[in-house]
C-alpha positions in Angstrom: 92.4 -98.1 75.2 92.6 -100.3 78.0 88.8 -99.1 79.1 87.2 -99.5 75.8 88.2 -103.3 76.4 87.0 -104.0 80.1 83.8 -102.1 78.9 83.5 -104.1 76.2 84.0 -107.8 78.1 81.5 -106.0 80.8 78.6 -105.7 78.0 79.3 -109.1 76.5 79.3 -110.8 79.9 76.2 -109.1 80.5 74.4 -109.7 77.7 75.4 -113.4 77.9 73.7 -113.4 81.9 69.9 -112.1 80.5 67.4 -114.8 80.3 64.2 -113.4 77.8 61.4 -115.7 79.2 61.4 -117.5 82.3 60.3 -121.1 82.7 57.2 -120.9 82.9 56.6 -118.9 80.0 58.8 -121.6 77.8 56.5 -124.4 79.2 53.6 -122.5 78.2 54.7 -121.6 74.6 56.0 -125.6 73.7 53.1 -127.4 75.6 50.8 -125.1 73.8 52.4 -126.1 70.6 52.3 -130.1 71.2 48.6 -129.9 72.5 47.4 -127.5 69.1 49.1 -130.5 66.8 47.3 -133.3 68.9 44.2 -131.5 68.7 44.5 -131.1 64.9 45.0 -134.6 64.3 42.9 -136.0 67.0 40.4 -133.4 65.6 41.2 -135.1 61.6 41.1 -138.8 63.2 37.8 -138.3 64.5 35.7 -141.5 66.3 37.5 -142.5 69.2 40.4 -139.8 69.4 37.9 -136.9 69.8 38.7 -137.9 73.7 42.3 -136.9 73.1 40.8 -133.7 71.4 38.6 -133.0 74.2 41.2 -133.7 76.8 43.7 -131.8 74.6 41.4 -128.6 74.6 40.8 -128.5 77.7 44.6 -128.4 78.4 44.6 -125.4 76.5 42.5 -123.6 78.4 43.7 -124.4 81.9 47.1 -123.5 79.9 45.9 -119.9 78.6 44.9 -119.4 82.4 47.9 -120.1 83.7 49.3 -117.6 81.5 46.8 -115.0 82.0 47.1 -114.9 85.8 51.2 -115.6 85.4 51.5 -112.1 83.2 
């Protein structure tokens, strides 16, 4: 009995230490969301704000590279 318990705390201490993504990856995945809302409404907005669109897009991209040559 008394090893079913300390193998037990040993999973659930483990499985607390584990970390999914990294970082990096979270950065990526939330700035990726913010900058496909502002380029949705900067793309709806239209006259001046297409240079938040612009500059929004290419975010995206240098963003998708980052995460192409991070893995």
């Amino acid at each position: 009995m008394e090893n079913t318990k300390s193998t037990k705390e040993n999973m659930e201490s483990a499985a607390r230490s584990v970390l999914v993504w990294d970082l990096p990856t979270r950065l990526f995945h939330w700035l990726l969301v913010v900058l496909v809302i502002i380029s949705f409404v900067s793309g709806n907005m239209g006259g001046n704000a297409m240079r938040y669109h612009e500059w929004s897009g290419f975010t995206i991209l240098a963003l998708l590279l980052f995460r192409i040559f991070w893995g």
